[in-house]
SEPA-804176 format. One record per residue (C-alpha): x, y, z; chain. Coordinates in nm, 3 decimals, m for minus. Each point is the difference from the previous one (the first is absolute). Layout:
<recs>
+---------+---------+---------+-------+
!       u !       v !       w ! chain !
+---------+---------+---------+-------+
!       X !       Y !       Z !     A !
...
+---------+---------+---------+-------+
</recs>
This chain:
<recs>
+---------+---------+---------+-------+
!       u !       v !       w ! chain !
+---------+---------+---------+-------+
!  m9.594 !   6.112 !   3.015 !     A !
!  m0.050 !  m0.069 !  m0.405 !     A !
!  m0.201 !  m0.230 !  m0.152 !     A !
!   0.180 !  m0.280 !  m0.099 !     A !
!  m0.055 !  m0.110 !  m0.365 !     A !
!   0.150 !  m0.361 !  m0.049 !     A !
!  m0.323 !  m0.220 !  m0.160 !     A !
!  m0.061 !  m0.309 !   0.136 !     A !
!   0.305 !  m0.026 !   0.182 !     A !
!   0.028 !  m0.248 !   0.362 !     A !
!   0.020 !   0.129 !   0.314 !     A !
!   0.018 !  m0.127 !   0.319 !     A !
!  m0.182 !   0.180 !   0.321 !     A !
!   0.097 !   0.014 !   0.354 !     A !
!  m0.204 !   0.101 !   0.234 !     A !
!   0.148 !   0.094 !   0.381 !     A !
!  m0.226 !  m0.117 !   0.297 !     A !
!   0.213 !   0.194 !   0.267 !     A !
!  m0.183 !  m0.168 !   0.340 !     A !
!   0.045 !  m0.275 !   0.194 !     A !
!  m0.143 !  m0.113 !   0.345 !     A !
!   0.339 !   0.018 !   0.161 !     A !
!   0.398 !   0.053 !  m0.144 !     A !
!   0.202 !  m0.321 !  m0.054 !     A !
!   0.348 !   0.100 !   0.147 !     A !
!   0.231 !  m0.056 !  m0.337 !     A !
!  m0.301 !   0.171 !  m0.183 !     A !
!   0.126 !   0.347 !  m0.259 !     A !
!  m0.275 !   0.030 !  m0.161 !     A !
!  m0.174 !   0.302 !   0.025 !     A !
!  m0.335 !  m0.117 !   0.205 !     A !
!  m0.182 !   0.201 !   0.283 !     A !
!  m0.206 !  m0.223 !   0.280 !     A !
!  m0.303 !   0.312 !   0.046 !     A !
!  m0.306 !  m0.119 !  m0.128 !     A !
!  m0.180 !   0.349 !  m0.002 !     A !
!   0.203 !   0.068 !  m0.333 !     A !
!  m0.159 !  m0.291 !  m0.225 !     A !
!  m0.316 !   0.195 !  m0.118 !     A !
!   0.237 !   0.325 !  m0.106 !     A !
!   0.242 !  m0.256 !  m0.110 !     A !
!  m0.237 !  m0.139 !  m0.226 !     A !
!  m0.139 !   0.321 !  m0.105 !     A !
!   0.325 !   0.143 !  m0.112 !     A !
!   0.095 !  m0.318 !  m0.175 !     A !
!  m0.313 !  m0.014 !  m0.175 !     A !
!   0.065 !   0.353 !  m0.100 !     A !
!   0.337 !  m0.118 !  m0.175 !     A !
!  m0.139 !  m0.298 !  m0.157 !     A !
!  m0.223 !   0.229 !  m0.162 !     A !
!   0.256 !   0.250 !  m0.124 !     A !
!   0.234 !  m0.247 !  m0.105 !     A !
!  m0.260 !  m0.181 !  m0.174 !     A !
!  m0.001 !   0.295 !  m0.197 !     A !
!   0.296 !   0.033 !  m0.140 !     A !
!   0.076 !  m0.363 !  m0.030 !     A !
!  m0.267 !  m0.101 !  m0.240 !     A !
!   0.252 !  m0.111 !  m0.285 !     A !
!   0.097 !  m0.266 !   0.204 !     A !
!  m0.111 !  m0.338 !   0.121 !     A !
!   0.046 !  m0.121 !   0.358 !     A !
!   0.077 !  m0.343 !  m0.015 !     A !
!   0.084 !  m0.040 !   0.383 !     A !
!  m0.112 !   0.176 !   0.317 !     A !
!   0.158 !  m0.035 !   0.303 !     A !
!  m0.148 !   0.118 !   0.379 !     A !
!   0.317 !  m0.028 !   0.215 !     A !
!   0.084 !   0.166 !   0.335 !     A !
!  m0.012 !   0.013 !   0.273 !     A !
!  m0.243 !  m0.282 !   0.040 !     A !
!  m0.328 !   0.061 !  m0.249 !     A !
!  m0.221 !  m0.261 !   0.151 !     A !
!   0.017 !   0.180 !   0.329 !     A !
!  m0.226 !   0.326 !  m0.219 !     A !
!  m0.264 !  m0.261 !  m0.018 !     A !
!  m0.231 !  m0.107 !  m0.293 !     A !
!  m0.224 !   0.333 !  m0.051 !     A !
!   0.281 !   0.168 !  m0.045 !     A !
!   0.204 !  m0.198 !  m0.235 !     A !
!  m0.242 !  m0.107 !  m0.205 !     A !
!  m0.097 !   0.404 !  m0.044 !     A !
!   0.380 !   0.004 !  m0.093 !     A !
!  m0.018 !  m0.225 !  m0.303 !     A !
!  m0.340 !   0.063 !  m0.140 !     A !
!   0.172 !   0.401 !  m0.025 !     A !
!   0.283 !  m0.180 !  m0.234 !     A !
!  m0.253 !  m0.156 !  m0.164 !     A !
!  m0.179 !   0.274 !  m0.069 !     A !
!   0.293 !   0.279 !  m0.069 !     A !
!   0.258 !  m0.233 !  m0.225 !     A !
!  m0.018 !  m0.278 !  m0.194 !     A !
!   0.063 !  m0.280 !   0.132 !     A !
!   0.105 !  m0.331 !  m0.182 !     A !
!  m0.258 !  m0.319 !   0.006 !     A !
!   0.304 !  m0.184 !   0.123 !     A !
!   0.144 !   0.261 !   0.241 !     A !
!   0.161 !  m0.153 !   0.256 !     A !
!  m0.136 !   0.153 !   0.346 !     A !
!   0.192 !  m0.084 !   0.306 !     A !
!  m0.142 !   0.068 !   0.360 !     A !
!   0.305 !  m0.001 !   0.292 !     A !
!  m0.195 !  m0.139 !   0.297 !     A !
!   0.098 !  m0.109 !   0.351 !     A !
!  m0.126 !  m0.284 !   0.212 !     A !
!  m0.178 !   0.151 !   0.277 !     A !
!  m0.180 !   0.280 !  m0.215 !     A !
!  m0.115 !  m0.292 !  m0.240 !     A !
!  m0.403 !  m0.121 !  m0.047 !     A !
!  m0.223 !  m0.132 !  m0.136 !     A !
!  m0.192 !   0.337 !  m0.079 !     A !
!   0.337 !   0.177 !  m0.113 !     A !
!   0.089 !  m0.308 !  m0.247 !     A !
!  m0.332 !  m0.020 !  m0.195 !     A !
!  m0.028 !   0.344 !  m0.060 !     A !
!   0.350 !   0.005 !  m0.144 !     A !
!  m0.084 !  m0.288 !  m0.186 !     A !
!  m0.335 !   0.187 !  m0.133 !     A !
!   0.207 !   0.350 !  m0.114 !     A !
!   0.265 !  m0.247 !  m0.199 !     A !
!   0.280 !  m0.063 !   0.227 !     A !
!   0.166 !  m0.291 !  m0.120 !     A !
!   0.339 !  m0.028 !   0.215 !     A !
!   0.043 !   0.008 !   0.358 !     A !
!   0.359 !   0.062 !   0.173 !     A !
!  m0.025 !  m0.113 !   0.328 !     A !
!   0.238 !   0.155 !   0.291 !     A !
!   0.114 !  m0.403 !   0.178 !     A !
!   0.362 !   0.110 !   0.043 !     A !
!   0.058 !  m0.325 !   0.234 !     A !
!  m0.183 !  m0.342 !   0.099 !     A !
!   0.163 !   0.056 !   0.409 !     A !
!  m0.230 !   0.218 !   0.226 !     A !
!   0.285 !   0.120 !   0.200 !     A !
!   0.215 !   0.114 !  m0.341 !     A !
!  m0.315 !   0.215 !  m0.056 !     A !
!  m0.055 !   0.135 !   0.363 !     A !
!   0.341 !   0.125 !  m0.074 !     A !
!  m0.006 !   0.192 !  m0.298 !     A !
!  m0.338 !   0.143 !   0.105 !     A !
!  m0.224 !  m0.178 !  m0.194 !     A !
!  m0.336 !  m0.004 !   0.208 !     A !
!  m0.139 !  m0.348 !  m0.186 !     A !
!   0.093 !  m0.362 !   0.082 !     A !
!   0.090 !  m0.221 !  m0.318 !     A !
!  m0.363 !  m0.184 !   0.098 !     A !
!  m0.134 !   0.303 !  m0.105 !     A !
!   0.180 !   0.027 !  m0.284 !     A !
!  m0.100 !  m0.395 !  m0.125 !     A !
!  m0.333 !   0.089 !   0.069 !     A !
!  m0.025 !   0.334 !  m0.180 !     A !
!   0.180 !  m0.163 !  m0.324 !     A !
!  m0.297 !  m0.336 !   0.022 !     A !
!  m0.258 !   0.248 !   0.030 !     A !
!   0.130 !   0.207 !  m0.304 !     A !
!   0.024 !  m0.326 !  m0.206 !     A !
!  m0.311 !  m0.134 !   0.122 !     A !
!  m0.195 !   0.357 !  m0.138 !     A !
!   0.146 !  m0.069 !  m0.355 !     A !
!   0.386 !   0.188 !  m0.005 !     A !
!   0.213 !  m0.235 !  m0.197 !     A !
!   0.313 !   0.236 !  m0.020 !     A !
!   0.145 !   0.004 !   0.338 !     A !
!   0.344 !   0.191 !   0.106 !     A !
!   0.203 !  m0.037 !   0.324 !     A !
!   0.265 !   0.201 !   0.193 !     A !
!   0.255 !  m0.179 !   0.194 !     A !
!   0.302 !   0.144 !   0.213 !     A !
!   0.340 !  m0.126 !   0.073 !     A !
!   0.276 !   0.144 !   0.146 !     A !
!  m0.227 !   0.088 !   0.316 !     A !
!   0.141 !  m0.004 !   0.367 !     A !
!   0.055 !  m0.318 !   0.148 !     A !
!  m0.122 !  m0.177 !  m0.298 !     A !
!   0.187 !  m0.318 !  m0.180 !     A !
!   0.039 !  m0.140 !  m0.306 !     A !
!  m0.263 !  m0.293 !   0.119 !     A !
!  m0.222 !   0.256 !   0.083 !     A !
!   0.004 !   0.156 !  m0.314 !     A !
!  m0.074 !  m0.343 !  m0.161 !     A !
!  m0.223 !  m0.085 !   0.255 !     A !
!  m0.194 !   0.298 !  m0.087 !     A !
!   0.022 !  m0.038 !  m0.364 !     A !
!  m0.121 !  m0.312 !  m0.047 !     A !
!  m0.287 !   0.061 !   0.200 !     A !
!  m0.094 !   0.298 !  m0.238 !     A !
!   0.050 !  m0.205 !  m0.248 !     A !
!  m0.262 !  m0.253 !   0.130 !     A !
!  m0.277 !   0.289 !  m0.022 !     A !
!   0.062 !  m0.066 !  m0.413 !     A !
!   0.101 !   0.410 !  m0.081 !     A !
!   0.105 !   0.037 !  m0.367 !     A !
!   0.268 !   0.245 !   0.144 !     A !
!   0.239 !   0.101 !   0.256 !     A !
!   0.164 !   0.292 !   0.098 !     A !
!   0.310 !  m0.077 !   0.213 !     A !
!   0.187 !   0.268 !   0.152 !     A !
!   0.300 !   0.085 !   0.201 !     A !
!  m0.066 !   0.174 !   0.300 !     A !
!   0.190 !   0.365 !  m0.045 !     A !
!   0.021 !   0.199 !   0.288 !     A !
!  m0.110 !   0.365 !  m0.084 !     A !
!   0.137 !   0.249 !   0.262 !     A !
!  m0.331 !   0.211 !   0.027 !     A !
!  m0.178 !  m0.333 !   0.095 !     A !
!  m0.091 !  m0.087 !   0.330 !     A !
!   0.245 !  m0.320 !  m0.076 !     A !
!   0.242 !   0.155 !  m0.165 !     A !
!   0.020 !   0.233 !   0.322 !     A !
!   0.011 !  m0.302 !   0.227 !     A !
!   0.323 !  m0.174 !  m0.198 !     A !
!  m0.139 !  m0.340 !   0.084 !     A !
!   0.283 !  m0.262 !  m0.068 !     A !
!  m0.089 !  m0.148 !  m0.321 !     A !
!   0.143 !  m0.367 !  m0.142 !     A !
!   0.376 !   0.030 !  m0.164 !     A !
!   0.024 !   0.093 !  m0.376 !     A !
!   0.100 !  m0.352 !  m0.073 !     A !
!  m0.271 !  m0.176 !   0.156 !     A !
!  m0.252 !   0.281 !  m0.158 !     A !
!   0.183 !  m0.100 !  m0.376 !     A !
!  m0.031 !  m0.381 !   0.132 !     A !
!  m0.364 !   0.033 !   0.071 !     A !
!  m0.079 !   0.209 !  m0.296 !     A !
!   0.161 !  m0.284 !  m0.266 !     A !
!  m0.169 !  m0.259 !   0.179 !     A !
!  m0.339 !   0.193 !  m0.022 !     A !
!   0.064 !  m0.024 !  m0.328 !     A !
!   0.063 !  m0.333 !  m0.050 !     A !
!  m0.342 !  m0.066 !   0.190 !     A !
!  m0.235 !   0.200 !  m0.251 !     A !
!   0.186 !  m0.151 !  m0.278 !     A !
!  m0.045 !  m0.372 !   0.107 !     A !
!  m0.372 !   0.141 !   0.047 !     A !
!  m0.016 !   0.132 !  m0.358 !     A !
!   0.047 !   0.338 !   0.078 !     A !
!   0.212 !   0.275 !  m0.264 !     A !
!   0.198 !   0.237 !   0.172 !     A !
!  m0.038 !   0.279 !  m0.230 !     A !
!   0.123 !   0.287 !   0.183 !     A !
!   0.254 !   0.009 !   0.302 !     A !
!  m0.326 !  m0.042 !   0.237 !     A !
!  m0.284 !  m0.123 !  m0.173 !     A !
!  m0.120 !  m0.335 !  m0.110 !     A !
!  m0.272 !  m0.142 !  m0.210 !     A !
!  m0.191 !  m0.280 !  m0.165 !     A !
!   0.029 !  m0.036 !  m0.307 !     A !
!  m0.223 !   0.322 !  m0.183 !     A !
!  m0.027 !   0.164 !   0.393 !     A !
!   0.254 !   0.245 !  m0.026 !     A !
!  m0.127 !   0.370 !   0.159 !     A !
!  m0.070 !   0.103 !  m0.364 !     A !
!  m0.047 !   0.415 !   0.191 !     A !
!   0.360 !  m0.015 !   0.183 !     A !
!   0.105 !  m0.165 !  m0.323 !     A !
!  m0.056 !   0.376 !  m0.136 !     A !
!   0.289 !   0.113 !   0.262 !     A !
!   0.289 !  m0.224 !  m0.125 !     A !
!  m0.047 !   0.015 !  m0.383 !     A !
!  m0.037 !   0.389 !   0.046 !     A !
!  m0.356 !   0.050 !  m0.103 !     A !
!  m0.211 !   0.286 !   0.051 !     A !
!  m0.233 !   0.024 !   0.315 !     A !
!  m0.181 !   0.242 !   0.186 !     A !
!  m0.024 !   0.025 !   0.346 !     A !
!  m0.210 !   0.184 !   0.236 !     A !
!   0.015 !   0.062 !   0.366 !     A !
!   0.248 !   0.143 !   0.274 !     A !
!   0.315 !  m0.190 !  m0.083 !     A !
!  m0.093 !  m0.144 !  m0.339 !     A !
!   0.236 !   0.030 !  m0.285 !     A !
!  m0.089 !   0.050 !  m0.368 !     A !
!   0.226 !  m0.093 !  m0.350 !     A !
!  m0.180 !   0.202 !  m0.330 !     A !
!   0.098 !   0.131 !  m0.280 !     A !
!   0.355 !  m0.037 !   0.054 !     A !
!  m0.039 !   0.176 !   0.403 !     A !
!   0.006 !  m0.082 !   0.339 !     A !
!  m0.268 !   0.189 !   0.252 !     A !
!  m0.089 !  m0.105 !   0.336 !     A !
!  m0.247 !   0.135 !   0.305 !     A !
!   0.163 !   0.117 !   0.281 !     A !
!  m0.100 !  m0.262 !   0.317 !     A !
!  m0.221 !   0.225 !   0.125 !     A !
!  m0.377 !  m0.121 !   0.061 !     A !
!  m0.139 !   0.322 !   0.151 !     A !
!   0.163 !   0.224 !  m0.307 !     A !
!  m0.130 !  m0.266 !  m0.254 !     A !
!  m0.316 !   0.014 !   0.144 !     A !
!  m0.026 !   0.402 !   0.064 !     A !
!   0.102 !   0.006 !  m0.383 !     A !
!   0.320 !   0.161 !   0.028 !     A !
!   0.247 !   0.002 !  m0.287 !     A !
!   0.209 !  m0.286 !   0.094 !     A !
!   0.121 !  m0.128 !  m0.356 !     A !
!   0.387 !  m0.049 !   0.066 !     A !
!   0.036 !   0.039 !  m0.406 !     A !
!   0.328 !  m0.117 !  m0.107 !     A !
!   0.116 !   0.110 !  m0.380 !     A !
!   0.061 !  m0.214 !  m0.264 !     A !
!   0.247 !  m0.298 !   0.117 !     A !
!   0.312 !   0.025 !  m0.250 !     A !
!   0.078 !  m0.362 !  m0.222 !     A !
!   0.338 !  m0.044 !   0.182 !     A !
!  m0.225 !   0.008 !   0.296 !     A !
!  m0.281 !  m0.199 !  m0.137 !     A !
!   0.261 !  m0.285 !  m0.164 !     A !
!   0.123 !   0.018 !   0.396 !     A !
!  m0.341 !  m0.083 !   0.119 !     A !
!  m0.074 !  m0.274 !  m0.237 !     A !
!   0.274 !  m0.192 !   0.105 !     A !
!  m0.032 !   0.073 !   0.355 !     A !
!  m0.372 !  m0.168 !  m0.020 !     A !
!   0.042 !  m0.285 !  m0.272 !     A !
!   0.275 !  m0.111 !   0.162 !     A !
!  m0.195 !  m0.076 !   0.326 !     A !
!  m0.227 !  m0.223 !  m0.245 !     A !
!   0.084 !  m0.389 !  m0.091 !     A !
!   0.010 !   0.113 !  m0.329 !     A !
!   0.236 !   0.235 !   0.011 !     A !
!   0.134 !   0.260 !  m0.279 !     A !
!  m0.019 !  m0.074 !  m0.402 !     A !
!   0.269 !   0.222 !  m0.116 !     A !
!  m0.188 !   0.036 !  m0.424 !     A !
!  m0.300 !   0.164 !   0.246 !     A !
!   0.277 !   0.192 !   0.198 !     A !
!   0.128 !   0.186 !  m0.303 !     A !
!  m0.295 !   0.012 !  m0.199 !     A !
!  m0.193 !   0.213 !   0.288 !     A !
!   0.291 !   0.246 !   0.107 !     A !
!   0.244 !  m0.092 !  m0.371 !     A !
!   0.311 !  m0.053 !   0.173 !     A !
!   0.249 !  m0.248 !  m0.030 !     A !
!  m0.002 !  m0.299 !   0.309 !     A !
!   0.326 !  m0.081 !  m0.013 !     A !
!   0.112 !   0.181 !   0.330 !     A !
!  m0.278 !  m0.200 !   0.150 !     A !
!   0.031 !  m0.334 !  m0.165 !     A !
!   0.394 !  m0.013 !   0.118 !     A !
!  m0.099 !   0.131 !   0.364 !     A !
!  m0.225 !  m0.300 !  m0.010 !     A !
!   0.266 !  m0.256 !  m0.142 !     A !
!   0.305 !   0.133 !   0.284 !     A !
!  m0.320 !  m0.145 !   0.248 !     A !
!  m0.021 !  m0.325 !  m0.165 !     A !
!   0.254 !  m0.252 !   0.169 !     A !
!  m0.146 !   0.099 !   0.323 !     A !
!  m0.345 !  m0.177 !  m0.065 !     A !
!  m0.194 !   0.339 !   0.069 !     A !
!  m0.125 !   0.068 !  m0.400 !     A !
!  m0.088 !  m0.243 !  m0.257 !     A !
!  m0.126 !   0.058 !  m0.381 !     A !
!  m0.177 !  m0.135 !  m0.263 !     A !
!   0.113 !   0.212 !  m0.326 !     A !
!  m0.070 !   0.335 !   0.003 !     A !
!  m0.210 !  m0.033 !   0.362 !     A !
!   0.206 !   0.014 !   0.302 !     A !
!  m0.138 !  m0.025 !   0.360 !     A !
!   0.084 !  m0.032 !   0.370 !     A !
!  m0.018 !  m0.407 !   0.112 !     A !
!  m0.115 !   0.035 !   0.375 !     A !
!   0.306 !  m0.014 !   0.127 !     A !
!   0.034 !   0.320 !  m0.150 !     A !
!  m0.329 !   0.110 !   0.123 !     A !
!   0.194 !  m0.024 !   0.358 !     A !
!   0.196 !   0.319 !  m0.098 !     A !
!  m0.205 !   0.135 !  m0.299 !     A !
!   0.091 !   0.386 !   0.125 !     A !
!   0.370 !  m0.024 !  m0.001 !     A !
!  m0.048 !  m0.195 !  m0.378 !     A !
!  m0.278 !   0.214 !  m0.115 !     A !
!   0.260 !   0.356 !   0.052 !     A !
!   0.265 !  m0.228 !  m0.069 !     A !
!  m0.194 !   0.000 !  m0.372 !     A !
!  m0.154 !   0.295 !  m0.002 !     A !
!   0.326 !   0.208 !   0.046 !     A !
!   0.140 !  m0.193 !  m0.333 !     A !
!  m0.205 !   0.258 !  m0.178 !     A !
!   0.133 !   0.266 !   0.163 !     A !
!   0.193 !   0.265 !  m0.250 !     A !
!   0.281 !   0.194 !   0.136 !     A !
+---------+---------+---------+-------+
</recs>
């Protein structure tokens, strides 16, 4: 591993918090439930702050991110031993945005104001529905009274800038139930909401089951009128799953769409520097015996990098400037912008000069449109 040289340059920091008191059964994210492995967790990770701290130092992290897994579950002596290390090993921007993922029933009063103390200024709270039974479910092991209370009590000790997760598409669920449970999220006052589409992963303990899920119609149904509910509620839907007041958008996950580089460390995490990809192999007893685990991919080609920046801005409201497509990779954008115009009587892309983007009816099939695109480029 080099030093990297860049001066002054942002970067975002993930940090992977791989335990959680039990597995939700869509959860693939790499999480273990054994609690004997958080103090040689925290060890190792502290080790890797350190060294990356190292060889980081021309940079400036402007966000830090503790996702899992569920964080608040390692409990405040931990965590807050966690960020005083990136404190201490980079630098770290007065404004950094620092996001803690918590979950209902591992939230306190103890846990919140010593996050609030080390500088944590963004919670992301794990609601995923407002209907007990929808929860019982999908695993989840809170109720959403829980949930209300744990987002009060966060309010009430001073955190301002609140995320949400919400599910649709779960089994036995209905597009009433989806509102239902969005509009009572949205009377807890959250800046932002993550909504997502239940995806059945086949090494899940759901995807194993094949529950019956609701129709693809009625999903796509449920999904625009979702939409149509945060925007009556002055939400912007600024990526295919996120919304945000005004100034609330996830400023780290930002950082993944517009292809900036972050670091990320833990068993799972994924890393974009200097023009390469690395990741840690999910793991948590290699990580933390200090095996080499780096899976160190070599420099990503432009073809393949012009690929990836359309694959990502094009899951964002704002969609792809083409004067910012060929000045990065200097190409010409015609292949794209007439892929883009053959979509246009069919109410799926829209434009506003050189900027064209996916309306959310698009957003309903942004995979088949985003290779649709993509392949434009392609050379024979």
């Amino acid at each position: 591993m080099g030093k990297f040289s860049y001066k002054n340059k942002p970067l975002g920091l993930y940090l992977h918090i791989p335990f959680c008191v039990s597995k939700c059964g869509y959860c693939d994210f790499y999480s273990v439930t054994d609690e004997s492995l958080m103090k040689g967790y925290v060890s190792a990770l502290l080790s890797h702050i350190r060294e990356y701290g190292r060889v980081c130092g021309g940079y400036t992290v402007d966000t830090v991110y503790l996702g899992g897994g569920t964080p608040s579950c390692l409990g405040p002596k931990y965590l807050t031993r966690i960020l005083q290390e990136v404190k201490n090993k980079f630098v770290v921007d007065e404004d950094a945005e620092i996001t803690v993922e918590c979950n209902p029933e591992s939230t306190d009063k103890k846990l919140l104001d010593a996050l609030r103390k080390a500088g944590v200024n963004r919670l992301s709270f794990g609601v995923q529905s407002a209907d007990d039974e929808e929860l019982k479910r999908i695993g989840r092991i809170h109720t959403f009274e829980q949930a209300k209370a744990a987002v009060d009590l966060a309010r009430e000790r001073g955190f301002e800038n609140i995320s949400l997760d919400l599910m649709y598409g779960l089994p036995g669920q209905t597009r009433q139930g989806v509102l239902h449970s969005a509009t009572e999220c949205l009377a807890l006052g959250p800046r932002h909401l993550s909504c997502y589409g239940l995806k059945l992963e086949p090494a899940t303990k759901m995807g194993r089951e094949a529950p019956v899920l609701p129709e693809d119609d009625e999903q796509a149904d449920t999904y625009l009128a979702l939409c149509d509910l945060l925007a009556r509620n002055w939400f912007e839907h600024y990526e295919i799953s996120n919304f945000a007041k005004p100034g609330c958008r996830s400023r780290h996950n930002q950082k993944y769409w517009d292809l900036s580089e972050y670091l990320g460390l833990g068993p799972g995490a994924h890393s974009f520097m200097n023009g390469r990809r690395f990741e840690f192999a999910r793991d948590i007893k290699a990580y933390i015996g200090g095996e080499d685990i780096i899976r160190d991919e070599d420099e990503i080609a432009t073809f393949q990098r012009q690929g990836e920046y359309l694959m990502v801005r094009l899951r964002t409201a704002e969609g792809v400037d083409f004067l910012d497509l060929e000045k990065r990779y200097n190409i010409d954008s015609t292949p794209y912008e007439e892929a883009f115009r053959a979509l246009m009587g069919q109410e799926l892309v829209a434009h506003k000069g050189t900027r064209w983007h996916l309306t959310e009816k698009g957003f309903l099939v942004s995979n088949s449109i985003i290779n649709f695109i993509v392949s434009a480029g392609t050379t024979e």
